[in-house]
C-alpha positions as CSV (number, residue, x, y, z in Angstrom):
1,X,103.9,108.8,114.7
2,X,102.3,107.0,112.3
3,X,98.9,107.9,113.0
4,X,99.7,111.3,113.1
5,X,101.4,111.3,109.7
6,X,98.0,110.8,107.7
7,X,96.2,113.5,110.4
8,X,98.9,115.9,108.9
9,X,98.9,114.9,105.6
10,X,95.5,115.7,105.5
11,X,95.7,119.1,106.9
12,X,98.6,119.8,104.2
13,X,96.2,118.8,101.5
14,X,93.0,121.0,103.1
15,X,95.1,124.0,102.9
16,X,96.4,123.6,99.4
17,X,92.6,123.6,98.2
18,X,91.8,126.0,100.6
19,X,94.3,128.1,99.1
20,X,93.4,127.1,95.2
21,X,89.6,128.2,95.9
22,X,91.0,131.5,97.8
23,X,93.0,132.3,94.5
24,X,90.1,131.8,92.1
25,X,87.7,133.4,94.4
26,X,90.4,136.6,94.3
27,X,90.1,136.4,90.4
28,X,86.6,135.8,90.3
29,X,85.9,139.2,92.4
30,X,88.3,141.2,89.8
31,X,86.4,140.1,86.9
32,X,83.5,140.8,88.8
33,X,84.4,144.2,89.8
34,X,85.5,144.8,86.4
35,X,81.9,143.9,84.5
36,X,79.7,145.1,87.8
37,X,78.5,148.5,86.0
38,X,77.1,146.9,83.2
39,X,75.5,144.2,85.2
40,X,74.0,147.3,87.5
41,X,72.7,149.3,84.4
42,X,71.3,146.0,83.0
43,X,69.5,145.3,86.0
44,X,68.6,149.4,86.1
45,X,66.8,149.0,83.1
46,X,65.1,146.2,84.2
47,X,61.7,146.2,86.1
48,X,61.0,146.5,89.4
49,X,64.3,148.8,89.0
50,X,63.3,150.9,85.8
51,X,60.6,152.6,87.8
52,X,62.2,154.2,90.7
53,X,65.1,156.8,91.5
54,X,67.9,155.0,92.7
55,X,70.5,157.3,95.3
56,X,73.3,157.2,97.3
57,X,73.2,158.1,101.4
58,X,77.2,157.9,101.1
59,X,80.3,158.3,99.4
60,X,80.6,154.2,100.5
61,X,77.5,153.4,98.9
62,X,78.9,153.1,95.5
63,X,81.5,151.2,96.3
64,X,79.7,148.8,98.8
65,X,77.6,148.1,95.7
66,X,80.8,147.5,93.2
67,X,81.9,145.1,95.6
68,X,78.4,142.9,96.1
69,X,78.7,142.6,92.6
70,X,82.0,141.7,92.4
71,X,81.4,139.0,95.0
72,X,78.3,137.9,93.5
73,X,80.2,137.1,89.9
74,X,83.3,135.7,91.9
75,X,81.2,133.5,93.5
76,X,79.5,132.1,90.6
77,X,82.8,131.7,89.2
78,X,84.5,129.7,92.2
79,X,81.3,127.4,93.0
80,X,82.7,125.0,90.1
81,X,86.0,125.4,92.0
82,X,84.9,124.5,95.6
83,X,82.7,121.6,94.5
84,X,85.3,120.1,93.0
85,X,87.8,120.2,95.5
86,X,85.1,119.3,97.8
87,X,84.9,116.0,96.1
88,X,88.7,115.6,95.2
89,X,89.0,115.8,99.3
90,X,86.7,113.0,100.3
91,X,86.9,111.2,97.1
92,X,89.8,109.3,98.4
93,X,87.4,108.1,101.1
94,X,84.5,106.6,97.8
95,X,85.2,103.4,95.9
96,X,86.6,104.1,92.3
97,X,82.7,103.8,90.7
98,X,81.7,106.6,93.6
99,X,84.1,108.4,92.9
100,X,82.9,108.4,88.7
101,X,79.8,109.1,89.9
102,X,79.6,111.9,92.5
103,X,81.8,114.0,89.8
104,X,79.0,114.1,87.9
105,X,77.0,116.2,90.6
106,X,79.4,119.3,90.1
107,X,77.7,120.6,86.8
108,X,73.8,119.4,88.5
109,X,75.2,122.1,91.4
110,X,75.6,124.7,89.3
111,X,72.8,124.2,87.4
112,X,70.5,124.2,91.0
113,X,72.6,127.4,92.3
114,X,71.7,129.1,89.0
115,X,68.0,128.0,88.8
116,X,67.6,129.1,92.6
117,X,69.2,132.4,91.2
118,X,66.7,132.5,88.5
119,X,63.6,131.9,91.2
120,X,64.3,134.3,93.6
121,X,65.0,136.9,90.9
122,X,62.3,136.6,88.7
123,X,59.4,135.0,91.4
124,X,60.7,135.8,95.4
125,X,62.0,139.1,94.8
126,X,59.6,141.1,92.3
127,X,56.8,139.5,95.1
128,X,58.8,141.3,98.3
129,X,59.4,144.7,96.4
130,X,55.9,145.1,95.0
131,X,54.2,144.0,98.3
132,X,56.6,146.3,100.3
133,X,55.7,149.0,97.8
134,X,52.3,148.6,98.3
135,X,52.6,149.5,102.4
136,X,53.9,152.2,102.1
137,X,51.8,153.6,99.5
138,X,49.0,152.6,101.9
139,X,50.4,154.6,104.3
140,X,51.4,157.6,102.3
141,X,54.9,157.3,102.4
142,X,56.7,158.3,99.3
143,X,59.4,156.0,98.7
144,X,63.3,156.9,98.3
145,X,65.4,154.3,97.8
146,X,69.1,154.1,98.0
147,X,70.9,152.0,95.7
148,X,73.1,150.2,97.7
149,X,70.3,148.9,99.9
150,X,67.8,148.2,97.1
151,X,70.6,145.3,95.4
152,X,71.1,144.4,99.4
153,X,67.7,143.7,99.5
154,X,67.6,141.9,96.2
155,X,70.4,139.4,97.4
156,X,69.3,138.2,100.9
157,X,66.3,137.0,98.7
158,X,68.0,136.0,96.1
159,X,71.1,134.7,97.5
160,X,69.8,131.9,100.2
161,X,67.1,130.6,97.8
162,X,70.1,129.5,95.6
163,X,71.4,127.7,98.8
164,X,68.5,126.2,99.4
165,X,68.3,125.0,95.8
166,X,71.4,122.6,96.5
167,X,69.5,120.8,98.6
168,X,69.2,117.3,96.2
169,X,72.7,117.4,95.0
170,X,74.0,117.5,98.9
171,X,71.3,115.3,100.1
172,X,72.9,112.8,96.8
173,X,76.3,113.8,98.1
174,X,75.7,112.5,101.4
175,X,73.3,109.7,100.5
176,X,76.6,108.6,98.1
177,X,79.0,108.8,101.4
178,X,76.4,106.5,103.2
179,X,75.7,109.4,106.0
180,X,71.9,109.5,104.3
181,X,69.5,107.2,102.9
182,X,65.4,107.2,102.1
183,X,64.6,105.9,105.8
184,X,66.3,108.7,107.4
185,X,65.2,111.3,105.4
186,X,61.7,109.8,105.8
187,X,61.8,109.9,109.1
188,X,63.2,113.3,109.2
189,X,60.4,114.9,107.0
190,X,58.3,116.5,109.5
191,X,61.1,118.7,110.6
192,X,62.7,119.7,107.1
193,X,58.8,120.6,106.7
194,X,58.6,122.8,109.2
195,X,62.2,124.0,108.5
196,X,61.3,124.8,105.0
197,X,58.3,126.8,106.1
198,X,60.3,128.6,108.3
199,X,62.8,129.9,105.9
200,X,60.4,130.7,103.4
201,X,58.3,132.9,105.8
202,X,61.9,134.6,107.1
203,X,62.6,135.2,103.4
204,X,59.5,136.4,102.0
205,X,56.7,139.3,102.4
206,X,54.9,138.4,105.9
207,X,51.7,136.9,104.3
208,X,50.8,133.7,103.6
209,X,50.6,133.6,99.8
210,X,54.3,134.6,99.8
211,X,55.2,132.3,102.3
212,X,53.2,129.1,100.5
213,X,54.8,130.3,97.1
214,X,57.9,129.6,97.9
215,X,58.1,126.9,100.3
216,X,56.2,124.6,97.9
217,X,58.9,124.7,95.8
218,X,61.0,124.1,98.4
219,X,59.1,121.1,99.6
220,X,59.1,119.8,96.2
221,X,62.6,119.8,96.0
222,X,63.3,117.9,99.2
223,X,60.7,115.3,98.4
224,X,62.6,115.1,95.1
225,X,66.1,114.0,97.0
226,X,64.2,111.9,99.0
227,X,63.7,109.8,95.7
228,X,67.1,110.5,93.9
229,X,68.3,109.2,97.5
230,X,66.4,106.4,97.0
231,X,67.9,106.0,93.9
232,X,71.0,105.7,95.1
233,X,70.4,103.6,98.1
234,X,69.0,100.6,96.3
235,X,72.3,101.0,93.9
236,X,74.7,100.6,96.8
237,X,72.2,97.7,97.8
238,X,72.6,95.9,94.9
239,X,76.4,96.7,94.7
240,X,76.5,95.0,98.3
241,X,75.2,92.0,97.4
242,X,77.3,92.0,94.3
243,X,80.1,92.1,96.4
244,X,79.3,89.8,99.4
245,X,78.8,87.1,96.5
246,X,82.2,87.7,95.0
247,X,84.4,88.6,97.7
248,X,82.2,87.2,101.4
249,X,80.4,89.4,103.6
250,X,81.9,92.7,104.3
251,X,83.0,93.4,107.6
């Protein structure tokens, strides 16, 4: 009985943030829903949008493109929220100076999802549309494009490269929680190459350009947490030895 009891206080706790992120993510999607028309006639005026006809193929249409904005905004707005009680789940698992520290990698999140945001919006997806564009002009097709699937479009670009942008704060995360350190991810490098490469070919116009443009960013950004992980590896090292020499060796 005792061993269940932590097992259950555990789920008890998981369900209460589950619940917190479920309510801001409910008042994130109002606002959202609220504020999507200007956001569409912003981005309407806006090239590569300010060029073409947009239409609708159904009555859904409109309303299937309300609610990607609302969920969009709602999840900008709860990111904050499930990073933090992300970290106020395990944190009980860090030691008190962890714990100081990996809160700190909430606002670096945000900042990566909105850069990654930023990328595929202004590089990634003007790249897909125009090339697109260009194919079927070489194949005299006269483009019509409906509205809802033009944004659709725009966010399985946009939407994974954000994703992919978290990749240092969760490779710190992890490196923090001593699941990750420099060795591994050295050793692991060949395959987050080639994993890398693979995403950015899925994600991007099918020619090479494209594909290189974006997964040299992306390749960039893993070396980069291979050295913040490095960073924080030699910290816990030197913390180690700190506290073998107070306390004995740690078993």
């Amino acid at each position: 009985m005792d061993k269940e009891q932590p097992l259950v206080e555990h789920l008890a706790e998981l369900r209460k943030r589950i619940f917190w992120v479920l309510g801001v993510l409910i008042i994130g999607l109002v606002i959202g829903l609220v504020f999507a028309k200007n956001v569409i006639l912003f981005l309407k005026s806006v090239p590569p949008a300010d060029k073409i006809a947009w239409h609708v193929f159904s009555p859904w249409d409109a309303l299937r493109l309300y609610m990607n904005f609302g969920f969009v905004v709602a999840l900008l707005i709860t990111l904050p929220v499930i990073l933090y009680h992300i970290w106020a789940f395990v944190s009980p698992g860090l030691r008190e100076s962890e714990q100081r520290a990996s809160i700190l990698y909430i606002p670096g999140a945000v900042v990566l999802f909105l850069a990654g945001l930023a990328f595929g919006y202004f590089v990634v997806f003007p790249m897909a549309f125009y090339f697109t564009t260009a194919i079927s002009h070489s194949m005299g097709i006269t483009e019509l494009y409906g509205a809802a699937q033009y944004f659709s479009f725009m966010f399985n670009i946009i939407l994974p490269l954000s994703v992919l942008f978290e990749l240092p704060i969760v490779v710190m995360f992890l490196t923090k929680l001593r699941i990750l350190n420099p060795k591994r991810l050295a050793k692991m490098r060949r395959y987050a190459y080639m994993v890398l490469v693979i995403l950015s070919t899925i994600i991007t116009p099918p020619d090479a350009i494209s594909a290189i443009l974006v997964a040299l960013p992306m390749i960039v950004l893993y070396e980069f947490s291979v050295l913040l992980s490095g960073f924080i590896y030699r910290n816990q090292l030197v913390q180690d030895a700190a506290w073998e020499a107070e306390y004995g060796e740690q078993k």
